[in-house]
Structures are given as C-alpha cells and as structure tokens.
N, C-alpha and C positions, 0 to 999 in steps of 0.2 A: 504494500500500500504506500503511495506516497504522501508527505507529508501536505498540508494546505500551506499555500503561500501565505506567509505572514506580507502584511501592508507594508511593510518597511522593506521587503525581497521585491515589490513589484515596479516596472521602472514604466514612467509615462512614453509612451513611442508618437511622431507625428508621421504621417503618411507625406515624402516628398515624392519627387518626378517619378523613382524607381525603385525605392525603397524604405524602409522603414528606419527613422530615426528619431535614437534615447534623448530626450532633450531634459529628464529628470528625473529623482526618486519622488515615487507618488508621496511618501510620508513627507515630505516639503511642500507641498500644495495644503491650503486653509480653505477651506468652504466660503466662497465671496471672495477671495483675496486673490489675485494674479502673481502669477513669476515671468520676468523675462529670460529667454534662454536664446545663445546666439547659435543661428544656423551654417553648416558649413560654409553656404558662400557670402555670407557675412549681416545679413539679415536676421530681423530680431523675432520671434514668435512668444506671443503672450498666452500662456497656459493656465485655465482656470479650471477649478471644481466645482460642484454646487453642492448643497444639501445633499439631495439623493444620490450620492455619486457620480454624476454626469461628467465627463469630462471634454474640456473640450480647447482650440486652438487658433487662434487668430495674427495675423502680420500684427505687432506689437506700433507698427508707426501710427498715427493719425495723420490722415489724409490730407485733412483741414489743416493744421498745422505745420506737418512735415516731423514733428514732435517723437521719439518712440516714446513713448508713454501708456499706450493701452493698458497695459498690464498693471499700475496704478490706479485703473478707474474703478468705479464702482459696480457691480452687478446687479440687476433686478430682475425681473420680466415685463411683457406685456404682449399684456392679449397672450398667454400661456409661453409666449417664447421667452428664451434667455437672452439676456443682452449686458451687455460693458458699455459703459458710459465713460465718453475719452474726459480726464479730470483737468483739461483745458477748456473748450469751451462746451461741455457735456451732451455733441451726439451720440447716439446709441447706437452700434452696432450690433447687430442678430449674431449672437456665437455660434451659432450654425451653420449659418450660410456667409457671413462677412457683411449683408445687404444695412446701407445705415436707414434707421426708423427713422431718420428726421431729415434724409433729400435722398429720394430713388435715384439719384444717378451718380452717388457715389459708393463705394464697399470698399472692403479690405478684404485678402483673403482668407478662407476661412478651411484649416486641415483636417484632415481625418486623423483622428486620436484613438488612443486602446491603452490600456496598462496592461503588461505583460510581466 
C-alpha cells in the first residue's frame, strides 16, 4: 500500500507550451493570498488557492499598468467565479480564464494548474 501524500510532499505544477512546470510547494500557498513565481523564460505567474482547494494561475503582470503585481491583489468572486483584483487600480481578472470583469477586451493569461 502506498503511503497518502502529505500537503507539504505535493508540489503546485503550471501547464506551459509542452510541459508541465513546478512553480511551488502547495504548503506555501494561503487560501486568498497569491505567490509570484518566475517562469523559465523570465515571466512572472501568480499562483492562488481558495477555500475549497481550487487552485489556480494567472500572468502575474497587470495589463493596465504594466505592474507585476497580480499576485498581491485580492481574491473574491462574482456571479460564482473566482477573480484577483490587481491592488493598483483594482480590475478583476476571472482566474480561470485570464478574461478582466471590468473591460472585455482586455485579459491576462490564464494556466492550467494541478498539485502533484
């Protein structure tokens, strides 16, 4: 029988172009609180949690500003989805999708996450 991975064994992975990359140990993530972690080719990705586990991964820069700061903002929802509020001048982006709730023709990207 193998053992169950304790939370502190399991490491947060972001889906890039071809593969799968460790950007952190899940037990460093806080429920509502961001990390930034830097990507190989030198770009920042901002990693959040939520309450029920969800995790998820977004371009850490703000658009509007040019700022990486994402990973600073604040988390909530609306209308049932998850979003980060960049703590400049507080659009929300959907952590899902990158899409921002406050001008449709802006986004960030938005990765596919897993702890493994």
């Amino acid at each position: 029988m193998t053992p169950a991975l304790e939370t502190t064994d399991l490491k947060v992975r972001i889906r890039l172009t071809d593969a799968w990359f460790t950007v952190c140990d899940l037990s460093v993530l806080l429920p509502g609180r961001g990390v930034a972690a830097l990507l190989p080719d030198g770009r920042q990705v901002a990693v959040f949690t939520d309450r029920t586990g969800g995790l998820y991964a977004v371009d850490n820069r703000d658009p509007f500003t040019g700022a990486a700061v994402l990973s600073r903002g604040l988390t909530g929802t609306h209308r049932g989805r998850p979003f980060v509020a960049s703590p400049l001048l507080k659009q929300r982006f959907d952590l899902e999708t990158g899409q921002c709730l406050d001008d449709e023709t802006v986004r960030v990207t938005a990765y596919r996450v897993k702890a493994a």
